[in-house]
FIVEX-911841 format. One record per residue (C-alpha): z negated, y, x. Coordinates in steps of 0.5 Angstrom, whole numbers, always signed. Layout:
{z: Z&y: Y&x: X}
...
// end
This chain:
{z: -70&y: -16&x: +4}
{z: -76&y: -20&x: +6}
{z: -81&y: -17&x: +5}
{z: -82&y: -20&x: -2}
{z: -83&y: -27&x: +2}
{z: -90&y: -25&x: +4}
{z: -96&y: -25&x: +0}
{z: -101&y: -20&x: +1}
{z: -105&y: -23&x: +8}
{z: -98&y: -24&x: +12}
{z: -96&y: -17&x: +11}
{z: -96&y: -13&x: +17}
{z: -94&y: -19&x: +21}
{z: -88&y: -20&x: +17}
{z: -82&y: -18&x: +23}
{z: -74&y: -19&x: +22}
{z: -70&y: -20&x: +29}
{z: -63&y: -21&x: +27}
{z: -58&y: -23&x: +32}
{z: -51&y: -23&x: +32}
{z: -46&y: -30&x: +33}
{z: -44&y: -33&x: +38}
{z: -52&y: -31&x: +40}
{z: -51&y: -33&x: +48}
{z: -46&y: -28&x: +48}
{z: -48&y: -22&x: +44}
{z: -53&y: -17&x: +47}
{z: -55&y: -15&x: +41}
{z: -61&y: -16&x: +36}
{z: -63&y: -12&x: +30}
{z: -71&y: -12&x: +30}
{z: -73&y: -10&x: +23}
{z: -80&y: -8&x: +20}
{z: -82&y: -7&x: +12}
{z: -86&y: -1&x: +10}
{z: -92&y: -6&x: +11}
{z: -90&y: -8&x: +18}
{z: -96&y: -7&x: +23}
{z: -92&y: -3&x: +29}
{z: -96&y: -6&x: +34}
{z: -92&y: -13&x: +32}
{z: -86&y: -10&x: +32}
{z: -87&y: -6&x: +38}
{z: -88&y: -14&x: +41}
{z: -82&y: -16&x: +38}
{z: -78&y: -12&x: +40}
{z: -80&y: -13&x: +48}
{z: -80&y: -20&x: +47}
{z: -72&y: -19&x: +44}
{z: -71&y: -15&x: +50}
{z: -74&y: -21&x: +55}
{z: -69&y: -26&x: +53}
{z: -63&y: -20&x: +56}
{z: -62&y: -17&x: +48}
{z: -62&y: -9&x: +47}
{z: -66&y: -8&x: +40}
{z: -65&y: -4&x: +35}
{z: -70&y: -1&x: +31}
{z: -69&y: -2&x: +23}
{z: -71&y: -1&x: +17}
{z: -71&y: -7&x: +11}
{z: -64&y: -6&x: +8}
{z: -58&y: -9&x: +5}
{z: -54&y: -11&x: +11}
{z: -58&y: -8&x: +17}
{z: -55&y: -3&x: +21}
{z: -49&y: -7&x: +24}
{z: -47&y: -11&x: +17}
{z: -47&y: -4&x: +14}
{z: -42&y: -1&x: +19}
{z: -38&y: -6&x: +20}
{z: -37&y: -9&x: +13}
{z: -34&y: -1&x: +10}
{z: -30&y: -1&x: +17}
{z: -26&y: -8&x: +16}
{z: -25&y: -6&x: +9}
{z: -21&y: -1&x: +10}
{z: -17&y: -4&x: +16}
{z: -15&y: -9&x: +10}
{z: -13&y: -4&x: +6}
{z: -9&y: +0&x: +11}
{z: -5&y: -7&x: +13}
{z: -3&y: -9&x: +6}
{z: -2&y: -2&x: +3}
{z: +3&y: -3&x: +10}
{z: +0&y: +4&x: +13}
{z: -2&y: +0&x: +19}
{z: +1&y: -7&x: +22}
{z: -3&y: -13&x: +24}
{z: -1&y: -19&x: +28}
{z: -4&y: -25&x: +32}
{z: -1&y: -25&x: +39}
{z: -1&y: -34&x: +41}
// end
């Protein structure tokens, strides 16, 4: 996904960190490494990651990460549970 914004020299320093919203709340980041990524960058990545208080995943530069690809799939098909009226929903005030 990033990979294609590096030219030739920056490659193997070239480390994705996702973190997730609200980002002083969640606990968890995505540290994402391309195939060029220089495994002792993404090692100091992650503990710099893990420093702040964050539990790293390792990852692979795909559509969506790990997380996104999970969640996305799951959300749908709660959706399509509530409106085939299979499962119900409702805002408690």
């Amino acid at each position: 996904m990033f990979g294609w914004a590096c030219n030739y020299t920056c490659k193997p320093s070239a480390v994705g960190l996702h973190y997730f919203n609200p980002v002083q709340l969640m606990q968890l980041t995505e540290v994402i490494a391309t195939e060029h990524t220089d495994p002792a960058v993404f090692e100091l990545t992650k503990q710099w990651s893990n420093s702040l208080g964050k539990t790293s995943v390792a990852c692979g530069d795909t559509p969506g990460f790990i997380v996104n690809r999970l969640l996305v799939p799951a959300l749908a098909q709660a959706m399509l549970l509530v409106r085939t009226h299979h499962a119900q929903f409702s805002l408690r005030h």
